[in-house]
C-alpha positions in Angstrom: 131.3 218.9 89.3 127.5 219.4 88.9 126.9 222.9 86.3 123.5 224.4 86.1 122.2 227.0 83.8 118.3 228.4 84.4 116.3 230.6 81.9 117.0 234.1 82.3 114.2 235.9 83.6 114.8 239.2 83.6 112.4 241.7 81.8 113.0 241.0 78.2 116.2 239.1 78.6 116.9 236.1 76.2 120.3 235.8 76.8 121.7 232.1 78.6 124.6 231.4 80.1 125.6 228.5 78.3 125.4 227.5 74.8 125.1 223.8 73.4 129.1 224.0 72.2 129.9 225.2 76.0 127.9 222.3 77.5 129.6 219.9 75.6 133.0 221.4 76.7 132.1 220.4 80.2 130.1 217.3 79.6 133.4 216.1 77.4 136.1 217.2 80.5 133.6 214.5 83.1 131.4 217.3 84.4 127.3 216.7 84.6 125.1 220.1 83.7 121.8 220.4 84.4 119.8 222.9 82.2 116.5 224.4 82.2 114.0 223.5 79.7 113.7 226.4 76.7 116.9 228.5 78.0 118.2 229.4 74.8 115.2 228.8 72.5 114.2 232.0 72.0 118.0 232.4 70.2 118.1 229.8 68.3 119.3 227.0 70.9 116.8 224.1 71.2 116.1 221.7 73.9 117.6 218.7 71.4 120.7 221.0 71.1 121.6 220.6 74.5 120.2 217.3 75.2 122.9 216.0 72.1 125.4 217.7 73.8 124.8 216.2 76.9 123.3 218.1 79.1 120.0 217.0 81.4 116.5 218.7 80.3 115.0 219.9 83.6 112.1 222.1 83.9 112.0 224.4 86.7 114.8 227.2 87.9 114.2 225.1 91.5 115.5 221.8 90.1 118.4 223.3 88.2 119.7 225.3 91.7 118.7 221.5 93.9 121.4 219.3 91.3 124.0 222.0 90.6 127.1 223.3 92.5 127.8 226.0 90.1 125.5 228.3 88.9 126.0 229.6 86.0 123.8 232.6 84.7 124.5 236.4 82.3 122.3 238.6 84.2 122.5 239.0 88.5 119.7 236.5 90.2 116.4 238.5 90.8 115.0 238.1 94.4 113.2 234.7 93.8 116.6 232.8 92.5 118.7 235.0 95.5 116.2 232.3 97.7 117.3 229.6 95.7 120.9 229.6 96.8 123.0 228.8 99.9 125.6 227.4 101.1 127.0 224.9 98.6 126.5 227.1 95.5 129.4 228.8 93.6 127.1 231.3 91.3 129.0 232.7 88.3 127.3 235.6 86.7 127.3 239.4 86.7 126.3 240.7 89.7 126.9 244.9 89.8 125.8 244.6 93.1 127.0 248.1 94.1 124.1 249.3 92.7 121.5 246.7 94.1 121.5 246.7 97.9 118.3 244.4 97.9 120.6 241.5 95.9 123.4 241.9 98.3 121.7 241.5 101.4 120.3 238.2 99.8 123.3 236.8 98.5 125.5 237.9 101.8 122.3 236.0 103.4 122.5 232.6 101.0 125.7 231.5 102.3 126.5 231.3 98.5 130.1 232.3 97.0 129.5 234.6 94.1 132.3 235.6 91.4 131.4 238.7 89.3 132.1 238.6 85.5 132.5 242.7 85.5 135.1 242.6 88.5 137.2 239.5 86.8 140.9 240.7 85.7 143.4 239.3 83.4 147.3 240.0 83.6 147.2 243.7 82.4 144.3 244.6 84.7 141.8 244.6 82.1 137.9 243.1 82.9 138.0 240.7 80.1 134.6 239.3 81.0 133.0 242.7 80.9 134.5 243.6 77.8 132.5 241.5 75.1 129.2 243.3 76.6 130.8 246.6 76.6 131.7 246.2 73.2 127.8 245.1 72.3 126.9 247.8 74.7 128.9 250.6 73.4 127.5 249.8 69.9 124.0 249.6 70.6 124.4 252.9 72.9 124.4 254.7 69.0 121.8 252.4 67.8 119.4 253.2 70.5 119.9 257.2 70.7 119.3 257.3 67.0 116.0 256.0 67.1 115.6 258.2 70.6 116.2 260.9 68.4 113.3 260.8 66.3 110.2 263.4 66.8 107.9 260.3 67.3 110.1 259.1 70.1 110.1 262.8 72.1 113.8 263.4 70.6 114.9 266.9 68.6 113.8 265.3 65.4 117.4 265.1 64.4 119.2 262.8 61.7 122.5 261.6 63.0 124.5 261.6 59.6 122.7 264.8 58.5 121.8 265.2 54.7 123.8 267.2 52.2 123.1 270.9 53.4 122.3 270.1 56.9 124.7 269.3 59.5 125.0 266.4 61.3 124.3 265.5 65.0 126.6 266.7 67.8 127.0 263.1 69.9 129.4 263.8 73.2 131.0 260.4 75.0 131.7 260.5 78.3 134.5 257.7 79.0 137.1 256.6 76.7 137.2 252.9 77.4 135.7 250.2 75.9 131.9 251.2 75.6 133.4 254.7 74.4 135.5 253.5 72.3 133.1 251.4 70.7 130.0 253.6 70.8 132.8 256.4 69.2 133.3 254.0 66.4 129.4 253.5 65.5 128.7 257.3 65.7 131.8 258.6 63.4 130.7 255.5 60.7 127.3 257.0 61.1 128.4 260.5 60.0 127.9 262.2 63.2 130.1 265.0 64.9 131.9 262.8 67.4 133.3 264.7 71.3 134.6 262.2 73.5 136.1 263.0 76.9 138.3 261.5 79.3 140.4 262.1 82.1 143.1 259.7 81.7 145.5 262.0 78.7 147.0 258.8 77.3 143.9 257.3 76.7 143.0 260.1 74.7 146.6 260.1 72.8 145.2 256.6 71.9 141.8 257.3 70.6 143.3 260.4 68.6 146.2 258.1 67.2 143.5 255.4 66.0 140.6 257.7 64.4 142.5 260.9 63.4 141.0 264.3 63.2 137.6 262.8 63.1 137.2 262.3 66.7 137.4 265.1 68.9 139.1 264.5 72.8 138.7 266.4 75.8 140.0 266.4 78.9 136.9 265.4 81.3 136.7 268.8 83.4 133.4 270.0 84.5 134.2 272.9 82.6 134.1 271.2 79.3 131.2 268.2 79.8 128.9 271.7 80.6 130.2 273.4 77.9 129.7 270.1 75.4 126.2 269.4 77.0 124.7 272.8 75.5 125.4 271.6 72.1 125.0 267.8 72.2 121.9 266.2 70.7 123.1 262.5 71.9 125.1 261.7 75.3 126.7 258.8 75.9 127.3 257.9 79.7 130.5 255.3 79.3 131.8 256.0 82.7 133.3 252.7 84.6 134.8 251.9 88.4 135.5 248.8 88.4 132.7 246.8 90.9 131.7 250.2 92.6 129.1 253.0 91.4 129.2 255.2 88.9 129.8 258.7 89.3 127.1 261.8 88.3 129.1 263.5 85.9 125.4 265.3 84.7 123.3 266.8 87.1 119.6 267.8 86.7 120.5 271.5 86.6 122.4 270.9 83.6 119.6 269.4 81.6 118.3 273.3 81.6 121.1 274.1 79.2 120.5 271.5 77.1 118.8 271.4 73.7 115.1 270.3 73.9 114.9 266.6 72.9 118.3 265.6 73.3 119.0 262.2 74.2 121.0 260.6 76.8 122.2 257.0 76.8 123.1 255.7 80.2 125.1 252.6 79.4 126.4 252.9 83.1 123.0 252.2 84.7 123.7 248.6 85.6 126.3 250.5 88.4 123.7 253.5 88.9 124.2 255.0 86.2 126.6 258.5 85.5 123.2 261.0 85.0 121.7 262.2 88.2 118.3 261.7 86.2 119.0 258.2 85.2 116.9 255.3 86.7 116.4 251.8 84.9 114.7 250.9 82.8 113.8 247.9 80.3 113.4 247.1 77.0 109.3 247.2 77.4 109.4 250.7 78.3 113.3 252.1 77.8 112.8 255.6 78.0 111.4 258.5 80.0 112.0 262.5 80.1 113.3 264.7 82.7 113.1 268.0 81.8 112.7 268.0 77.7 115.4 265.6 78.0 114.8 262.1 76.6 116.7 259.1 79.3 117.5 255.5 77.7 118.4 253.7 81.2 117.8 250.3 79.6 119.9 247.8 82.0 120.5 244.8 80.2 121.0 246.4 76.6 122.7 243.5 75.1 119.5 241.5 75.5 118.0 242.8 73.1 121.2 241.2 70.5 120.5 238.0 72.7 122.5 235.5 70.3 125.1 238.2 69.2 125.4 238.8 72.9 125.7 235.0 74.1 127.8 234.0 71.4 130.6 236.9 72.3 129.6 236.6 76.2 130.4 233.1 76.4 133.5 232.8 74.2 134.9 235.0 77.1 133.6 233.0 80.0 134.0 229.5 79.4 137.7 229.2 80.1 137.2 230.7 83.7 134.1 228.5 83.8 135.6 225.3 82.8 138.5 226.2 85.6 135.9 226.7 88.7 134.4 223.4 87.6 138.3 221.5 87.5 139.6 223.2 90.2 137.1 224.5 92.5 137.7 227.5 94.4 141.5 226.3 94.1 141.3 228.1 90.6 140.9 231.7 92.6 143.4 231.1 94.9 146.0 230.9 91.8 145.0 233.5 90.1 145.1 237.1 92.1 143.1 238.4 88.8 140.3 235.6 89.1 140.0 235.8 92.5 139.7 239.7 91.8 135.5 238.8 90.8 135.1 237.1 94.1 132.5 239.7 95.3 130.7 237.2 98.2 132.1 234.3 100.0 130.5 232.5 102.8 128.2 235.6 104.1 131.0 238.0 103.5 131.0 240.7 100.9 134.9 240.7 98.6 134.7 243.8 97.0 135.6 247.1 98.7 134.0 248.9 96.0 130.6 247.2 96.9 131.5 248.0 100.7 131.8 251.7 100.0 128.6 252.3 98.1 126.6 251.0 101.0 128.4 251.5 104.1 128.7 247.6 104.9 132.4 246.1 105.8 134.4 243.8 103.5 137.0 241.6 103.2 139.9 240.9 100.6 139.2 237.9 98.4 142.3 236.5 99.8 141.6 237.0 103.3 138.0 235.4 101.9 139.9 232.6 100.6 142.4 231.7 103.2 
């Protein structure tokens, strides 16, 4: 099978989809992979790597989609690489397409078959492809509203871990899986006062079992995100459905009863985001205000760990990777969770989820695959 990986080129992303060890991986099962020149340079991955690990040096995005088969990329294909595909191409990437009708018209147009890292599920019905960016995403979610925080940034001006005297910041998590969990973790070892809410109970039995009385749970109502919001100085928006968009759990007439220079940190965006207010935006210019209320919409947030992010990203990947390449579209058809990322097939859209948020129909990825 013929692999190709292009250079990212999303605004400020430096992630790739392959890394030297991951090309050699195919290279050493009989596969040929085609990469474009400087796609991992900018973290630490030189031309030479994957040249010794036997990859082919190409220049251009256009020869890397001409040679390969599968198409193997982090972020979704901007308009420009959309035109690149068609029929024979299996692209393997994450897509989030329910919030991007402009990328699903053009994939459902290509002809392509597209499998979705975010829509992938193991055994237990877990998304263990989106997981390793959750976790990076969930982490930097802290990172990133601290330093929105600050007076030179528009925030309140606020420390999160507080000083001796002076109390620390009020930080309210909206989802309990695994960006919650992991922005929860960054924000109690800051020293902040920690609120997360959720609406599944034994979720929240399990976040109070692992971090004690530290961590204070809710049951997501709209009674108690309003009553949390008045107080918060830093809102995380961890809110997941699986391949479809995100719901508004904060509406613009709730940023009136918020504190002046608070911060919210949509890590939903990439499905629409969970804020009414929320919009992207990129790591050039990550934030706006709405109301006195400072927005961090950033959508590809673990670009901006590129090697941290590639390094856990495609520990996660290569296995399902290295069984499209061996088995074709065979490796979907035996495994129901697999075949679970199929979001395109053949000018069909996969994913009901996708279907729903904009009114298009769709087709089970086994009725895709049979």
């Amino acid at each position: 099978m013929r692999i190709g990986v292009p250079k990212e080129i999303k605004n400020h992303e430096y992630r790739v989809g392959l890394t030297p060890a991951g090309v050699q991986e195919f290279t050493s099962q009989g596969h040929s992979v085609w990469v474009q020149q400087h796609a991992g340079e900018s973290i630490g991955f030189s031309d030479d790597d994957y040249r010794k690990a036997g990859a082919t040096l190409v220049a251009t995005a256009e020869e890397v989609f001409e040679q390969a088969e599968i198409i193997i990329k982090v972020k979704e294909p901007q308009p420009q690489e959309c035109r690149l595909l068609n029929s024979k191409h299996l692209l393997f990437t994450y897509l989030h397409l329910a919030a991007d009708r402009q990328q699903t018209d053009l994939l459902l147009a290509s002809g392509c078959t597209a499998v979705a890292y975010e829509t992938v599920e193991d055994a237990q019905g877990r998304l263990p492809l989106l997981a390793p960016m959750s976790e990076v995403a969930g982490r930097m979610a802290i990172q990133a509203g601290a330093h929105c925080l600050e007076k030179a940034q528009q925030g309140r001006g606020v420390l999160l871990a507080g000083v001796p005297g002076v109390a620390p910041a009020n930080v309210m998590i909206l989802g309990g899986g695994v960006v919650g969990t992991n922005a929860a973790r960054m924000a109690l070892g800051m020293g902040a006062n920690v609120t997360i809410l959720d609406k599944s109970i034994p979720r929240l039995r399990q976040l109070d079992e692992l971090y004690g009385p530290n961590l204070k749970t809710l049951y997501a109502t709209s009674h108690n995100i309003e009553e949390q919001l008045r107080d918060a100085d830093m809102v995380v928006g961890a809110v997941l459905v699986p391949g479809a968009a995100a719901p508004k759990l904060v509406r613009r007439e709730h940023l009136a009863s918020m504190q002046r220079g608070a911060v919210l940190v949509d890590v939903a965006i990439d499905q629409g985001g969970c804020f009414e207010t929320s919009h992207a935006t990129t790591h050039a210019n990550p934030t706006y205000v709405v109301d006195g209320i400072v927005h961090y919409c950033v959508a590809n947030m673990p670009g901006a760990v590129a090697r941290t992010s590639t390094l856990a990203l495609t520990n996660a990947t290569l296995p399902y990777a290295l069984q499209l390449a061996n088995k074709g579209l065979a490796a979907l058809q035996e495994d129901k969770g697999f075949a679970a990322g199929l979001n395109i097939h053949a000018g069909k859209l996969c994913h009901a989820g996708v279907g729903e948020a904009f009114n298009l129909p769709s087709i089970s990825p086994a009725e895709a695959l049979s």
